[in-house]
C-alpha positions in Angstrom: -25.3 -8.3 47.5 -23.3 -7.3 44.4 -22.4 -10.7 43.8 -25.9 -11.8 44.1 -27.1 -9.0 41.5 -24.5 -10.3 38.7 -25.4 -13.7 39.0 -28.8 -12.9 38.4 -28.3 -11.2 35.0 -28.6 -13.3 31.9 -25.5 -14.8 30.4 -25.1 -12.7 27.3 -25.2 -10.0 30.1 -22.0 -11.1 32.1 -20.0 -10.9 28.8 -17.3 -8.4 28.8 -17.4 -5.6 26.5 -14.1 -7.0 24.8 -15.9 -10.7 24.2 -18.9 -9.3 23.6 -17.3 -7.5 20.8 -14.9 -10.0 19.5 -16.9 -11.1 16.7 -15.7 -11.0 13.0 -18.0 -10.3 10.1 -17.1 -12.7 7.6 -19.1 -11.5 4.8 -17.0 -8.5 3.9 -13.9 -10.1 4.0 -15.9 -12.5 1.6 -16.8 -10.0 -0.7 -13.5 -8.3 -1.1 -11.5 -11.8 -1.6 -13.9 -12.0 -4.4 -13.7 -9.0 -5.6 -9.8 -9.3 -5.5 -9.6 -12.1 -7.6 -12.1 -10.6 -9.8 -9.5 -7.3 -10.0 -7.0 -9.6 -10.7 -8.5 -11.4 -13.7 -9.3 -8.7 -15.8 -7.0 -5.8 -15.0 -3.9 -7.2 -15.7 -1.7 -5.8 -18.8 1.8 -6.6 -19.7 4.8 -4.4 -19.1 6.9 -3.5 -22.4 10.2 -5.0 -22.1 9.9 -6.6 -18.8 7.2 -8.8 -19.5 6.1 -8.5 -15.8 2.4 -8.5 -15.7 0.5 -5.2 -13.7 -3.1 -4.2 -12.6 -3.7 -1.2 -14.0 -7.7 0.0 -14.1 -7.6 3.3 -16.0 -7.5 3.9 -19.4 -4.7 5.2 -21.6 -6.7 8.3 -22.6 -8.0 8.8 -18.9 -4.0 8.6 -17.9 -2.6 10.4 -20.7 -5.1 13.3 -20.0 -4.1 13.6 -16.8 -0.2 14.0 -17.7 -0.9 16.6 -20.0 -3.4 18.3 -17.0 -0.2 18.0 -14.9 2.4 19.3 -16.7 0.9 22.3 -17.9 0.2 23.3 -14.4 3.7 22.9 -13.4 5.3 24.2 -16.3 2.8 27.5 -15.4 4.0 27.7 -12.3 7.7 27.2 -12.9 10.8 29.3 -14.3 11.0 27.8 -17.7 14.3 27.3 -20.0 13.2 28.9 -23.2 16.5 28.4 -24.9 20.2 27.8 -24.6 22.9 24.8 -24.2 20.8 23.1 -21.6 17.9 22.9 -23.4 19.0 21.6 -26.6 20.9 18.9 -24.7 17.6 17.8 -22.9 15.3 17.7 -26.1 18.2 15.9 -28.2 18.6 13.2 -25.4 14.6 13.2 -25.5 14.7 12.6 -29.1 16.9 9.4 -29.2 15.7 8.0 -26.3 11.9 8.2 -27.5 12.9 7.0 -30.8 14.1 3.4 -29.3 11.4 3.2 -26.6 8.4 1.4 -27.5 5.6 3.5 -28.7 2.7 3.9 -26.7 1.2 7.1 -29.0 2.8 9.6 -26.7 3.2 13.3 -28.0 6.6 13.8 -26.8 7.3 17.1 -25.4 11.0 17.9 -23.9 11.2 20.6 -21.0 13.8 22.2 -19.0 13.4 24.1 -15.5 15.3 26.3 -13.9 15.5 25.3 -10.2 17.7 23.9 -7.7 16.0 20.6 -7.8 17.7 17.6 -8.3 15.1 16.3 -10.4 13.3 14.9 -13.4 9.9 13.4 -14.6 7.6 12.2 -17.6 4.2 12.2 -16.8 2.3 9.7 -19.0 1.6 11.1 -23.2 5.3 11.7 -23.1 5.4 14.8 -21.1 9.5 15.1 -19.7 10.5 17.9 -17.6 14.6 18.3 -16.4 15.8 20.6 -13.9 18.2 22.2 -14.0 20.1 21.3 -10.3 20.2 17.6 -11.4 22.4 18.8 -14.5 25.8 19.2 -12.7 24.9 15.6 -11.2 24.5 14.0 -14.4 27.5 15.3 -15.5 27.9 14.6 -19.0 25.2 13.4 -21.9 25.3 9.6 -21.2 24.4 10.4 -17.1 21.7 13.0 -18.1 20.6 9.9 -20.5 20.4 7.1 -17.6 18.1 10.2 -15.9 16.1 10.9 -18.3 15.7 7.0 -19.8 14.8 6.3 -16.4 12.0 8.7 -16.4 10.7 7.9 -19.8 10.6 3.7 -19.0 8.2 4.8 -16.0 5.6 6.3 -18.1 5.8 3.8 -20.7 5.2 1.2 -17.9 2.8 2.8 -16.9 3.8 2.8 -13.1 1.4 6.1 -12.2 -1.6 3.9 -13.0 -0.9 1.0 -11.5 0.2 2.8 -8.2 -3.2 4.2 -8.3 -4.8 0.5 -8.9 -2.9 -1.0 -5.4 -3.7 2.0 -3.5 -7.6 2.0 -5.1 -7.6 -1.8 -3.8 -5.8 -0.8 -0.2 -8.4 1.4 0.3 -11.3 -1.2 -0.7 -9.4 -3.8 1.3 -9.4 -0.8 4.8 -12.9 -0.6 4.2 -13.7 -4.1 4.0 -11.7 -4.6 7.6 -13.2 -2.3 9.1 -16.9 -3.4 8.5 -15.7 -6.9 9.3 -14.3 -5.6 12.5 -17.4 -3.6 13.4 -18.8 -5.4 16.4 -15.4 -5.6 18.4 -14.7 -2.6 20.4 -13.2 0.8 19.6 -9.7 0.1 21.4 -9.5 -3.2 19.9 -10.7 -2.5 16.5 -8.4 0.5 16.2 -5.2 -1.7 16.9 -5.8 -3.9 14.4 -6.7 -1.2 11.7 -3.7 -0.1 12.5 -1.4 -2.8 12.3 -3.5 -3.5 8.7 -2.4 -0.1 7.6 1.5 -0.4 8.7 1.6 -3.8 7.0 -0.5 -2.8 3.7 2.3 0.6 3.9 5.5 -1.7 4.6 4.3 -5.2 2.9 2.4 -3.8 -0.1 2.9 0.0 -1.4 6.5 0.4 -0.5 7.9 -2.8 -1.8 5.7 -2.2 -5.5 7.3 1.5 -5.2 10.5 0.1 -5.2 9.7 -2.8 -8.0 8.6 0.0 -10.3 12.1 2.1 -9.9 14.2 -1.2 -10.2 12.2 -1.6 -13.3 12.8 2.1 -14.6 16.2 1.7 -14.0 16.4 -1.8 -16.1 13.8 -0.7 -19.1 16.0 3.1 -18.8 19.2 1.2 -19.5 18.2 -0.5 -22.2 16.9 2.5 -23.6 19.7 4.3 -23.5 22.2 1.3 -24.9 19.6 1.3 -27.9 19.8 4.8 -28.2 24.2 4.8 -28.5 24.9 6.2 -25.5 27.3 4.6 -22.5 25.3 2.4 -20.3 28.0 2.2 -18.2 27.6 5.9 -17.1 24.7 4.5 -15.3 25.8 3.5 -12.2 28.5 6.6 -11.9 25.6 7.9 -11.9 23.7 6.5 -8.8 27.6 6.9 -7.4 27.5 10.7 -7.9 23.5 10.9 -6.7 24.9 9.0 -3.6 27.1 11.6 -2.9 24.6 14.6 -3.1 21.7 12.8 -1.3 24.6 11.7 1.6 23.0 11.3 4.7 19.4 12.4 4.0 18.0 8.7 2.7 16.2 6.4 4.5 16.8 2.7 5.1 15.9 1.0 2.3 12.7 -0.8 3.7 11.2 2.3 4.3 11.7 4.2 0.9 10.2 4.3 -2.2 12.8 3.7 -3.5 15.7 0.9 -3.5 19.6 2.6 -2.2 22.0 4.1 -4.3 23.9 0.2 -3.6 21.3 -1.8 -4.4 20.8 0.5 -8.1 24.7 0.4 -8.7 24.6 -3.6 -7.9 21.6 -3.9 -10.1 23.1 -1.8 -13.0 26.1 -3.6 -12.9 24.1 -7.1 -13.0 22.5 -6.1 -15.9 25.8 -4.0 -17.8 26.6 -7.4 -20.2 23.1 -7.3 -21.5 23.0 -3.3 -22.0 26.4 -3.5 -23.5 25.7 -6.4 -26.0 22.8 -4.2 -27.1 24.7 -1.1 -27.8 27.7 -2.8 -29.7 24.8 -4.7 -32.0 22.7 -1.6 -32.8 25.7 1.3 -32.4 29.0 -0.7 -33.7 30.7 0.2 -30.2 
């Protein structure tokens, strides 16, 4: 009887849900691609020093703004160094370093906080901030250098914005999937969103993350070559952050950021270059 009744029902009827839902819209996926290459075309801009081209879709001013937004707020909410050794070694390490960086029209500003941190930023117009727990790591002027020129070379690069561009274009491309996936079932649909979002995580966002530090860390050295401090310091540096950070990193694939091996084999790569540089502009 039941076999009967089945047979019965039209065709489109005796579909399962899964094959009844299997079917791809075409069009969104259609409109993103184009969209995509329309993103690529005119948001591209040129990395100082690298040469490495970027999409970045937010003005200077409207990034700059937002620096100055930010670190007010976590000046005003942190134990600020008013004065002292610390905070005349900071700002005169600022000073040179800024003064051999190419000039974007920051207003540089020089900070130091007292925390346990092992930390430092410079949020884009030129806004630099040191704590004070990354101090006894850097050691010495030329490590607190390699820090602090690594900080400086992102905001000139402008890695904030362009972070902001992929993720703004991982979130169109989500969207897009998930209309073009709209007639397959929720199981179904929700596997492959999924998977999307691990591989746009692990195959996009991570891999630019750790492009951008790789590229601080390059731009940073140079930087502080120009500037007449020891390049060399540099790795010692990653060494010393090794030790502090031992055991509490990730594998590199899943970081932000590349390992304290990979940084010390990078620096080293690039020492003859950094080294040529200080002994034509410093003599040494």
């Amino acid at each position: 009887m039941f076999r009967r009744r089945f047979d019965s029902l039209p065709d489109d009827a005796r579909v399962s849900p899964l094959r009844r839902g299997g079917r791809v819209r075409w069009l969104p996926v259609l409109l993103f691609l184009g969209y995509l290459g329309y993103y690529f075309l005119t948001k591209q801009e040129e990395v100082p020093l690298t040469g490495r081209k970027q999409l970045v879709d937010m003005s200077r001013e409207q990034e700059m703004a937002l620096g100055y937004q930010s670190y007010r707020q976590v000046l005003n909410q942190s134990q600020v160094v008013r004065q002292g050794q610390a905070l005349e070694l900071v700002q005169d390490t600022g000073r040179r370093l800024a003064a051999v960086a190419e000039d974007p029209g920051f207003e540089w500003e020089f900070s130091v906080i007292a925390s346990d941190q092992v930390n430092a930023f410079c949020l884009p117009g030129g806004k630099v901030a040191v704590y004070t727990g990354i101090l006894p790591v850097a050691k010495n002027a030329d490590g607190l250098a390699a820090v602090m020129g690594h900080e400086i070379a992102h905001a000139i690069a402008r890695h904030g914005a362009e972070r902001i561009a992929h993720q703004k274009l991982v979130q169109i491309g989500s969207l897009a999937a998930n209309m073009a996936l709209g007639d397959m079932d929720y199981d179904t649909r929700n596997m492959i969103m999924g998977a999307l979002g691990v591989g746009a995580q692990f195959g996009v966002l991570l891999p630019f993350s750790r492009e951008h530090e790789s590229e601080a860390d390059y731009m940073g050295l140079i930087y502080l070559a120009r500037a007449c401090f020891d390049p060399a310091e540099a790795p010692h540096l990653w060494e010393r952050m090794g030790e502090a950070s031992a055991g509490r990193t990730p594998a590199e694939f899943m970081s932000t950021h590349p390992s304290h091996e990979t940084r010390i084999r990078q620096f080293n790569e690039w020492m003859p270059e950094a080294l040529e540089i200080r002994r034509q502009k410093c003599g040494q």
